[in-house]
N, CA, C and O atoms as a GROMACS GRO file, in nm:
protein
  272
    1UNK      N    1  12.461  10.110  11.398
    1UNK     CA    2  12.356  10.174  11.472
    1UNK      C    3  12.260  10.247  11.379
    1UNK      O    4  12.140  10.247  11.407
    2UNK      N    5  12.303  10.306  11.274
    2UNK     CA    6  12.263  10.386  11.184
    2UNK      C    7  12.116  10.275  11.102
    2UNK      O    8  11.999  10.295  11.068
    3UNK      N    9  12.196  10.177  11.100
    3UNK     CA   10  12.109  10.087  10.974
    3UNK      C   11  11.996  10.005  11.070
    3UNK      O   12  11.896   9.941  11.036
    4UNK      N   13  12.044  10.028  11.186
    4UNK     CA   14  11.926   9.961  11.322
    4UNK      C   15  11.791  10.074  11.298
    4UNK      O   16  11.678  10.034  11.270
    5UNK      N   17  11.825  10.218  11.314
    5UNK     CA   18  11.720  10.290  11.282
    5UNK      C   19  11.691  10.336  11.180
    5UNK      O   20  11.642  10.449  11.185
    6UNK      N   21  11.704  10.289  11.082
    6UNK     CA   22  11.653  10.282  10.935
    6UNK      C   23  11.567  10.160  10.900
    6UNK      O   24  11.467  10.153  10.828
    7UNK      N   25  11.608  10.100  10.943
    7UNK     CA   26  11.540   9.942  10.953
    7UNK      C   27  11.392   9.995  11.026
    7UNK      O   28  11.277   9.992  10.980
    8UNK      N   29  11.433  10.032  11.130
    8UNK     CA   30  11.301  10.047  11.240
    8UNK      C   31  11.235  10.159  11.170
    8UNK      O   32  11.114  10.136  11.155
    9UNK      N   33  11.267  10.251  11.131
    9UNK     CA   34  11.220  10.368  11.035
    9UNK      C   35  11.099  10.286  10.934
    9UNK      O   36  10.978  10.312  10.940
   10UNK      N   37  11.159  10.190  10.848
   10UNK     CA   38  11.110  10.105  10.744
   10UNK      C   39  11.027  10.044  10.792
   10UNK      O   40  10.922  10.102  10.765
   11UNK      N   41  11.004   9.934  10.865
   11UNK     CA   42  10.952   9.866  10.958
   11UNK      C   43  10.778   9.942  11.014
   11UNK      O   44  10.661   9.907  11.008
   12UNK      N   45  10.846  10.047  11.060
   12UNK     CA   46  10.720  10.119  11.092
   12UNK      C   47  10.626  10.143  10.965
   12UNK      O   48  10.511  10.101  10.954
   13UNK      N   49  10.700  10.221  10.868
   13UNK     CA   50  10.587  10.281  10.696
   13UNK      C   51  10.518  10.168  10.683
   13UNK      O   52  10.395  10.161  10.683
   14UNK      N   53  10.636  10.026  10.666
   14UNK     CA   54  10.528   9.952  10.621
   14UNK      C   55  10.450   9.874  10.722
   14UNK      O   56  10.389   9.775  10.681
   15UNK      N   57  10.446   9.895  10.800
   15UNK     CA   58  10.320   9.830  10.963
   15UNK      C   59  10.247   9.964  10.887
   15UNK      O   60  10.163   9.926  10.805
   16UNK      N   61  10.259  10.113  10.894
   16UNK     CA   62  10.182  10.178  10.859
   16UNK      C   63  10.084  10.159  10.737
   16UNK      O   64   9.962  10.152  10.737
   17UNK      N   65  10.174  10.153  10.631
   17UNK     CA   66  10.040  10.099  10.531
   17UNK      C   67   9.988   9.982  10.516
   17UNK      O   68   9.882   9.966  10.454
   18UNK      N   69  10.041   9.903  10.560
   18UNK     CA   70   9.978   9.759  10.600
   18UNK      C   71   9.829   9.767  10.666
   18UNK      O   72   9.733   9.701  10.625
   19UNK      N   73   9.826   9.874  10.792
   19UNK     CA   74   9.701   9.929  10.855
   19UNK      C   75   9.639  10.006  10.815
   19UNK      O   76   9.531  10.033  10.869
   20UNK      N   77   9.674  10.055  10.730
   20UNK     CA   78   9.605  10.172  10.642
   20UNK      C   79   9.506  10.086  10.508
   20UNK      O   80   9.392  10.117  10.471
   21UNK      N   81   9.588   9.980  10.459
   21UNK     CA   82   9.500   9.877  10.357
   21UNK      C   83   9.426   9.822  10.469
   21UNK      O   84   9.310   9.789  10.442
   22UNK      N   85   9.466   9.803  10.591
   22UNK     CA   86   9.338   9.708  10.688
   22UNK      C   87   9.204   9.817  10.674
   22UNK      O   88   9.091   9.792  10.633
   23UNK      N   89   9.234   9.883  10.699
   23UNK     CA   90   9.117   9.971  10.753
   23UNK      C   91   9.055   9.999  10.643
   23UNK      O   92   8.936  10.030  10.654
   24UNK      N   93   9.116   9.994  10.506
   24UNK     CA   94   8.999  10.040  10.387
   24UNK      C   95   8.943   9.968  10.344
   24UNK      O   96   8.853  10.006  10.269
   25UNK      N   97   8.963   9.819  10.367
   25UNK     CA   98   8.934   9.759  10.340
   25UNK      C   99   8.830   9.678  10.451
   25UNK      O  100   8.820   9.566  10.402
   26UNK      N  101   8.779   9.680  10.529
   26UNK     CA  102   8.732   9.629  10.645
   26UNK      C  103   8.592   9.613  10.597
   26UNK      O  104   8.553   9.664  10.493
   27UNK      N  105   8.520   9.544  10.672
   27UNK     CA  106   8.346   9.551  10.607
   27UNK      C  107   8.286   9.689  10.627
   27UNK      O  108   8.270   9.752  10.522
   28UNK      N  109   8.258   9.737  10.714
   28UNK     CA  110   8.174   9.844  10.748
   28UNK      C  111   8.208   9.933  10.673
   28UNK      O  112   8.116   9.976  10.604
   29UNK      N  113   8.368  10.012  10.650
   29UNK     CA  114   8.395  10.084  10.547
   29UNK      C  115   8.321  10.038  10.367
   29UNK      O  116   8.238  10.108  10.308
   30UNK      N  117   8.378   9.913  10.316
   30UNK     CA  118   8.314   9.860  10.207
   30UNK      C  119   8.199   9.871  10.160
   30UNK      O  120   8.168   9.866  10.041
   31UNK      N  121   8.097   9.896  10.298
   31UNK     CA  122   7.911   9.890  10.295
   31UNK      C  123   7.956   9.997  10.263
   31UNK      O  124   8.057   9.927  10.271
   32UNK      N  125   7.997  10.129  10.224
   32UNK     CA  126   7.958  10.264  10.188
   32UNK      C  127   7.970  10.226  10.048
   32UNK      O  128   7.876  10.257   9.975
   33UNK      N  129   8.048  10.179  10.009
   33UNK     CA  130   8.068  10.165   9.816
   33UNK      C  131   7.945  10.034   9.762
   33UNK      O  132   7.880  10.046   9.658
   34UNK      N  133   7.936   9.952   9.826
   34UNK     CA  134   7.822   9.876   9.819
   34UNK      C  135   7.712   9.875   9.783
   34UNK      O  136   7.625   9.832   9.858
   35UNK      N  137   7.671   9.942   9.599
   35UNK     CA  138   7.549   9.980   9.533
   35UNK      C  139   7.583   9.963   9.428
   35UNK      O  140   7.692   9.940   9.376
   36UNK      N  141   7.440   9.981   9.380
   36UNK     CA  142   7.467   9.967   9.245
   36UNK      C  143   7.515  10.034   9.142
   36UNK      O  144   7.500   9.988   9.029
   37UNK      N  145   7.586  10.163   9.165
   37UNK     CA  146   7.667  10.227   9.071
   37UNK      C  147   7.785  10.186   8.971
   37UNK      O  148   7.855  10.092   9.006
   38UNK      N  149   7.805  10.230   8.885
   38UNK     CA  150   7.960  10.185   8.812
   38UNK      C  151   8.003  10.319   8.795
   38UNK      O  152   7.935  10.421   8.802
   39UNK      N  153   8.160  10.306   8.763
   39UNK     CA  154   8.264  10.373   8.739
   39UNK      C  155   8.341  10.347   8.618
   39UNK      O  156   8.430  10.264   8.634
   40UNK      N  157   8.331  10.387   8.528
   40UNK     CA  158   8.371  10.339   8.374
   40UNK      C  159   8.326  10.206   8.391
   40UNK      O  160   8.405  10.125   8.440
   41UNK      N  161   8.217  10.171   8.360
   41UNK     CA  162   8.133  10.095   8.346
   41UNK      C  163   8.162   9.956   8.439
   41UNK      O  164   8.110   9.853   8.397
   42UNK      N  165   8.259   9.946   8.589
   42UNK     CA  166   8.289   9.879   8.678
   42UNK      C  167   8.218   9.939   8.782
   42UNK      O  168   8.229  10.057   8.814
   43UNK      N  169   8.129   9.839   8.848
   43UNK     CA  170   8.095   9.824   8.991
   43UNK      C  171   8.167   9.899   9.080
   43UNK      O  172   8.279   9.859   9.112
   44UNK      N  173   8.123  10.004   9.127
   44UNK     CA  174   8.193  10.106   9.224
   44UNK      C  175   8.243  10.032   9.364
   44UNK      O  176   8.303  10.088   9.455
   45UNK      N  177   8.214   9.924   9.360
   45UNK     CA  178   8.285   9.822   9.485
   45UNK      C  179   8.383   9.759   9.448
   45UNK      O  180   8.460   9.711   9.531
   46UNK      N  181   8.404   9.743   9.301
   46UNK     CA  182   8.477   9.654   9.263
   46UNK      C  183   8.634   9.778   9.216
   46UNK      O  184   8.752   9.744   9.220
   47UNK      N  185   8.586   9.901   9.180
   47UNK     CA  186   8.706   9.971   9.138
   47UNK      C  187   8.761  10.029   9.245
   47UNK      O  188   8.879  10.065   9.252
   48UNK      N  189   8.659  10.043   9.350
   48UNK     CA  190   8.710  10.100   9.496
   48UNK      C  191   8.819  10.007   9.526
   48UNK      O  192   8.938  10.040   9.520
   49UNK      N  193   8.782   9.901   9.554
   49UNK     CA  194   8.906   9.791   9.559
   49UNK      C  195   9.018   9.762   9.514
   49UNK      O  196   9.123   9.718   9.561
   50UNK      N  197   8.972   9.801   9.397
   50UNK     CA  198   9.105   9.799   9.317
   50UNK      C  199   9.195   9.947   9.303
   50UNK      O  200   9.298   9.962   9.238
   51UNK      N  201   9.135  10.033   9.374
   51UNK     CA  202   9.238  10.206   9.363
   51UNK      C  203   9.278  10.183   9.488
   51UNK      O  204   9.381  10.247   9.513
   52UNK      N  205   9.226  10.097   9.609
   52UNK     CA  206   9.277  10.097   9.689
   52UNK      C  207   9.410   9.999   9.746
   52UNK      O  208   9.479  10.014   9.846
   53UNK      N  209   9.414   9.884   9.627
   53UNK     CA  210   9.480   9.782   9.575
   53UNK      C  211   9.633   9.879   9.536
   53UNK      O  212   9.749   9.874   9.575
   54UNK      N  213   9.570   9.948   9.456
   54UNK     CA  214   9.669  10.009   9.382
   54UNK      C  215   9.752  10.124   9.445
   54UNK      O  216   9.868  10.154   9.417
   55UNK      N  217   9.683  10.174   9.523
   55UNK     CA  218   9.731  10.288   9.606
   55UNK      C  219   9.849  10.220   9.726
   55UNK      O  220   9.959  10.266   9.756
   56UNK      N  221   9.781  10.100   9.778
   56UNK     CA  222   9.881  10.042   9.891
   56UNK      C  223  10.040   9.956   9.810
   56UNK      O  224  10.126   9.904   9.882
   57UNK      N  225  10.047   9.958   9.707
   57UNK     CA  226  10.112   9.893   9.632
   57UNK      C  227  10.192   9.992   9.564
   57UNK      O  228  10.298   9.945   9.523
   58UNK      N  229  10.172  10.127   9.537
   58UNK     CA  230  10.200  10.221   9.539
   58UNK      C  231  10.310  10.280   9.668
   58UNK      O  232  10.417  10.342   9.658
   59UNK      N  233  10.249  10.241   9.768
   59UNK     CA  234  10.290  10.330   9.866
   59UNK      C  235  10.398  10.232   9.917
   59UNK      O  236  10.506  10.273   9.959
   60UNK      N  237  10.368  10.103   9.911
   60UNK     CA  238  10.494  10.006   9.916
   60UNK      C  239  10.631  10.031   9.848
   60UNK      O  240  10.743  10.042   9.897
   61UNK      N  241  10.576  10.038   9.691
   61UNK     CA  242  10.712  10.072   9.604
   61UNK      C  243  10.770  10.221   9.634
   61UNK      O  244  10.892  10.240   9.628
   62UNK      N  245  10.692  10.312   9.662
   62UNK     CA  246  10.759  10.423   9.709
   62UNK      C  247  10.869  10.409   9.876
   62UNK      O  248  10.986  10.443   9.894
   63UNK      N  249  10.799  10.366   9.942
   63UNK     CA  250  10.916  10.289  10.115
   63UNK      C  251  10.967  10.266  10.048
   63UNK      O  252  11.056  10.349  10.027
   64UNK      N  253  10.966  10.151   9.957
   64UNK     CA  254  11.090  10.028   9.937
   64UNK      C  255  11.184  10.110   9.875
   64UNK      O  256  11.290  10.131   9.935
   65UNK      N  257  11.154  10.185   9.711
   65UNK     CA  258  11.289  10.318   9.662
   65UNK      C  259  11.350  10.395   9.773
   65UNK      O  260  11.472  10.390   9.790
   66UNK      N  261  11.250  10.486   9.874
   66UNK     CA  262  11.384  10.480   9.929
   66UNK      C  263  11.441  10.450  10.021
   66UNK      O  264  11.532  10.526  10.056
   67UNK      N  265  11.410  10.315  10.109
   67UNK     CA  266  11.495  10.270  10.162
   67UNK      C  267  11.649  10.186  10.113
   67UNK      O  268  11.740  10.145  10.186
   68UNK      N  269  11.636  10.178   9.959
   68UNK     CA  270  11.769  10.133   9.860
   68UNK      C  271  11.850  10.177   9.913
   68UNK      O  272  11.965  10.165   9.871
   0.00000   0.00000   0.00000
């Protein structure tokens, strides 16, 4: 019973950040980074993407430790 709601516990974080990368990633959000700026000399659309890449991938390996 225990490992039924741990499972479902798990289950949920990652539906959670799963929707959390949907939404930052969506068009209408994107049009805000969408200029011509850089960020250490990368396209502020292009590093947005990628911290946000990194952040959900992040937040994956953190669920996944501790659900071990």
């Amino acid at each position: 019973m225990a490992e039924s709601r741990d499972d479902e516990q798990l289950s949920l974080r990652l539906s959670a950040v799963a929707a959390l990368g949907f939404v930052l990633i969506v068009p209408p959000f994107l049009a805000r980074f969408d200029h011509t700026g850089q960020v250490f000399g990368i396209p502020v659309l292009w590093a947005y993407l990628f911290l946000v890449w990194a952040i959900v991938i992040g937040l994956v390996a953190v669920i996944g430790g501790r659900s071990g």
